[in-house]
C-alpha positions as semicolon CSV with decimal commas, in nm:
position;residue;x (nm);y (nm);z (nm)
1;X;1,769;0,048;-1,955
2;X;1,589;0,351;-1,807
3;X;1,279;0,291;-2,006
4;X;1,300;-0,077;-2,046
5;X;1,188;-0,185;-1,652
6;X;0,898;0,075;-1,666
7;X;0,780;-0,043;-1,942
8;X;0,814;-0,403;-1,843
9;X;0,631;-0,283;-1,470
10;X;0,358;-0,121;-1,627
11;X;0,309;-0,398;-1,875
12;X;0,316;-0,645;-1,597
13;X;0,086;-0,500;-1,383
14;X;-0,161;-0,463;-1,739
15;X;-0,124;-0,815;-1,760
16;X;-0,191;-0,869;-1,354
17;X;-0,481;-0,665;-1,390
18;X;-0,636;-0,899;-1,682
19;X;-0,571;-1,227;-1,507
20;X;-0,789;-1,097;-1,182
21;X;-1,098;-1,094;-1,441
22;X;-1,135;-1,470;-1,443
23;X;-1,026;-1,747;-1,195
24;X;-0,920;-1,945;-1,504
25;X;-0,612;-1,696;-1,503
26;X;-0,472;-1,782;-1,146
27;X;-0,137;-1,886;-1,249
28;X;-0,058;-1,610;-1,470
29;X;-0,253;-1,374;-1,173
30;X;0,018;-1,533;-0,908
31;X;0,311;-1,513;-1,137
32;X;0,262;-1,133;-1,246
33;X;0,162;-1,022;-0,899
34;X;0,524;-1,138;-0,792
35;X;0,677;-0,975;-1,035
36;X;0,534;-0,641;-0,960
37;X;0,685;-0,546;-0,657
38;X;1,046;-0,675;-0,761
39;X;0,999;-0,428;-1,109
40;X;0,905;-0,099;-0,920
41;X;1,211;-0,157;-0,666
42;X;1,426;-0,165;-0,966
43;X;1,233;0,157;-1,169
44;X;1,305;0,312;-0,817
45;X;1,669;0,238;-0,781
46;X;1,729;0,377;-1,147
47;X;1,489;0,693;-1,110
48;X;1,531;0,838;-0,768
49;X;1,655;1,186;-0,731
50;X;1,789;1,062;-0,399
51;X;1,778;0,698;-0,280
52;X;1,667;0,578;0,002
53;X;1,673;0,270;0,152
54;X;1,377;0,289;0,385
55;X;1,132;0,363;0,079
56;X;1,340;0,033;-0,067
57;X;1,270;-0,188;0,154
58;X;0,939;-0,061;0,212
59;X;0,838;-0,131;-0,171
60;X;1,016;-0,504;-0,084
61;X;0,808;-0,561;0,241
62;X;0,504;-0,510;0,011
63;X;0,655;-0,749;-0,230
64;X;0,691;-1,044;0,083
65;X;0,322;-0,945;0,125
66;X;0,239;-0,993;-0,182
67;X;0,380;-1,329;-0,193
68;X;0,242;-1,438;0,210
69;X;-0,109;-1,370;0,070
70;X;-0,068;-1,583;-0,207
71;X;0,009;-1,857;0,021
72;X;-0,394;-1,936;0,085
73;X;-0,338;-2,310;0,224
74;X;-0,119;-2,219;0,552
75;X;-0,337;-2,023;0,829
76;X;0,007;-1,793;0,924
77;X;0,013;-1,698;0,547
78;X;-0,277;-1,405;0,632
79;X;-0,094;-1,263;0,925
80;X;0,223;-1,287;0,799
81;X;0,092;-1,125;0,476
82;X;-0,038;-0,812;0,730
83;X;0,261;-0,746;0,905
84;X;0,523;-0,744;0,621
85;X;0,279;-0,517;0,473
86;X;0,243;-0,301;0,824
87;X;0,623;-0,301;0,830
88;X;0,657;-0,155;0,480
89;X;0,438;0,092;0,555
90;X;0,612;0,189;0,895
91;X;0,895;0,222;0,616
92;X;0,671;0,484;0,417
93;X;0,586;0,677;0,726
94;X;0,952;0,737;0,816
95;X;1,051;0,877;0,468
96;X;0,768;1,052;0,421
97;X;0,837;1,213;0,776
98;X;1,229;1,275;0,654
99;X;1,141;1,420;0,305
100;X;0,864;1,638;0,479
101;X;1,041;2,015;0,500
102;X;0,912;2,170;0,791
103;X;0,715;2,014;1,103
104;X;0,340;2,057;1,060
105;X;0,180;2,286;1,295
106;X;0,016;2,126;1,595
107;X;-0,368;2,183;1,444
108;X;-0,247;2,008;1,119
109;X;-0,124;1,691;1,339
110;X;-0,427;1,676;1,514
111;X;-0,614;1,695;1,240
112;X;-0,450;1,419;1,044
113;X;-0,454;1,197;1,400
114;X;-0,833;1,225;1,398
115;X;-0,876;1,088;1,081
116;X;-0,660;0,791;1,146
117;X;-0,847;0,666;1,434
118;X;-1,183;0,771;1,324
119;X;-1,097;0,560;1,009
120;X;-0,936;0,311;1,211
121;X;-1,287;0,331;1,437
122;X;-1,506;0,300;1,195
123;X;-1,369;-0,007;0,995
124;X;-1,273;-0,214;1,258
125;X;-1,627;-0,159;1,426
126;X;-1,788;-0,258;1,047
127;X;-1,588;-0,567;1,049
128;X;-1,508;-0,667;1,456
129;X;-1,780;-0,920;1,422
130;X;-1,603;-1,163;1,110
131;X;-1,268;-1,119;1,257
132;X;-1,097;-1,377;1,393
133;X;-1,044;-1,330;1,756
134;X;-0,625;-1,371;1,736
135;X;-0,619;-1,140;1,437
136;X;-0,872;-0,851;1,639
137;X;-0,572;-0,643;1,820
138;X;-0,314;-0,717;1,543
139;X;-0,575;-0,563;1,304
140;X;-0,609;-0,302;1,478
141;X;-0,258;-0,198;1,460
142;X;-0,262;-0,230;1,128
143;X;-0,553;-0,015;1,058
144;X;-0,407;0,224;1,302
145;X;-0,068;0,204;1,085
146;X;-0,222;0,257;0,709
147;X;-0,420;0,588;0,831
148;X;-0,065;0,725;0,980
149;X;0,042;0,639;0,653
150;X;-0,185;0,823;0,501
151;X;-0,185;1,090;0,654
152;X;0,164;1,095;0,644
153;X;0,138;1,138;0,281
154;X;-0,110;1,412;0,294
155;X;0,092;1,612;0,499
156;X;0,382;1,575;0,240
157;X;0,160;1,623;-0,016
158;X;0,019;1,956;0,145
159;X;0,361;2,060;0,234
160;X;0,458;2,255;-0,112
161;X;0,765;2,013;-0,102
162;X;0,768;1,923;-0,493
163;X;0,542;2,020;-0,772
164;X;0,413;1,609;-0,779
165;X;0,372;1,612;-0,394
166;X;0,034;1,581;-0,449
167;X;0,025;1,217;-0,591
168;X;0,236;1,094;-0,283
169;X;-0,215;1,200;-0,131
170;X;-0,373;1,031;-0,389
171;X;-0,091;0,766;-0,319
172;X;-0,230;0,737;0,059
173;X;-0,543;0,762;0,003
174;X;-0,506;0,477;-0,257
175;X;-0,380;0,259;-0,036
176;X;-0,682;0,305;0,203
177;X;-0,918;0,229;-0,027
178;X;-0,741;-0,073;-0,167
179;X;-0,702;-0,248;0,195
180;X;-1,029;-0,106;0,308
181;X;-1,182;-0,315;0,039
182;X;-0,942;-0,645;0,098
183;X;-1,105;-0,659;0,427
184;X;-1,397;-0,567;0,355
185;X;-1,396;-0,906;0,130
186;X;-1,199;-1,128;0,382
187;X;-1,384;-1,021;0,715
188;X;-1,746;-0,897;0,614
189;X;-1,909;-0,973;0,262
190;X;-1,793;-1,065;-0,073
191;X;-1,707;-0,814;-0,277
192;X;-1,792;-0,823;-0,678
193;X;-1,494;-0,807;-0,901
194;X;-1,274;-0,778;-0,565
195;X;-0,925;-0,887;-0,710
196;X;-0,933;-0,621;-0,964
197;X;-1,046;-0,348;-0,782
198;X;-0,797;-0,446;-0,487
199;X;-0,553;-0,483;-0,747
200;X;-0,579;-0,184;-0,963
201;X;-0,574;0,058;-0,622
202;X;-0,337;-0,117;-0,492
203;X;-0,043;-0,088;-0,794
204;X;-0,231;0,250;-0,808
205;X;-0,142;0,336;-0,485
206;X;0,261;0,168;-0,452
207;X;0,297;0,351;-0,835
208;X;0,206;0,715;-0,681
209;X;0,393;0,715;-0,341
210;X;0,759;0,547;-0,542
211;X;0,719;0,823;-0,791
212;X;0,650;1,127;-0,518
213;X;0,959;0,949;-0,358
214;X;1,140;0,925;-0,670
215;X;1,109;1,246;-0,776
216;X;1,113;1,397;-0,395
């Protein structure tokens, strides 16, 4: 049982991955990519070290994002799609925060708070002119959010916590790149081969941070 749902995750999301390389794979693109989310939850429930039901629900908000975004018809399917994503990552932020040993000295803080607006700061001013006006502030938050996030995991990755720490970074940082690029796509220019390089950093990025928490 403990190998069987990794094995069936990982062969989902190599499946998910093949159906983003043509448009004539939608369906099996839709049905994989809802099975993803569902899969790690379960890997995580059997693996972790120590469960938690923030990083849970966290990996289950992703999954309703998954699913909102899917939804391409109904105009509240985009926004809804953000903020279940936002709210699992408000979810990441707090365990990371818990699992984190000691608090970060004030320079490290700082530090990690100027990269998340100066990312924040530069996207949003890349991509303020294609954004819907309703969606500017609520895009900023969420910008705002997945840099804390980030960081977040840097600083737990930096921390010495566990000897796989450091993937919980490369988790972040993942994460950046993956919705850096989805709005890149929705609210500036088309990006070539966009579903599978969202894709790929995306399961990338939800793969690293279960595992750091897994193993935490």
């Amino acid at each position: 049982m403990h190998y069987l749902f990794p094995a069936l995750y990982f062969a989902f999301a190599a499946v998910h991955i093949y159906a983003c390389g043509s448009r004539k794979r939608l369906m099996l693109r839709r049905v994989t990519k809802c099975t993803l989310m569902p899969l790690l939850a379960v890997c995580y429930v059997l693996y972790a070290n120590v469960f938690s039901p923030l990083v849970l629900l966290a990996i289950l908000f992703g999954f309703a994002g998954d699913f909102f975004l899917l939804l391409t018809t109904h105009r509240w399917a985009f926004p809804a799609g953000i903020a279940a994503f936002a709210t699992g990552h408000v979810f990441y932020i707090i365990s990371f925060l818990r699992i984190t040993p000691a608090f970060p000295k004030t320079y490290v803080w700082v530090s990690f708070a100027v990269f998340s607006v100066t990312y924040a700061a530069i996207l949003m001013h890349y991509l303020w002119k294609g954004i819907p006006k309703k969606l500017k502030p609520p895009s900023i938050i969420y910008v705002l959010i997945i840099g804390i996030m980030a960081s977040c995991a840097l600083i737990y990755a930096s921390s010495g916590a566990s000897n796989i720490g450091w993937i919980a970074g490369v988790g972040g940082l993942a994460f950046v790149v993956s919705d850096s690029m989805l709005s890149i796509d929705a609210f500036h220019h088309p990006i070539k081969h966009r579903s599978i390089l969202v894709m790929s950093t995306y399961i990338l990025a939800q793969t690293l941070i279960v595992i750091a928490f897994a193993f935490a």
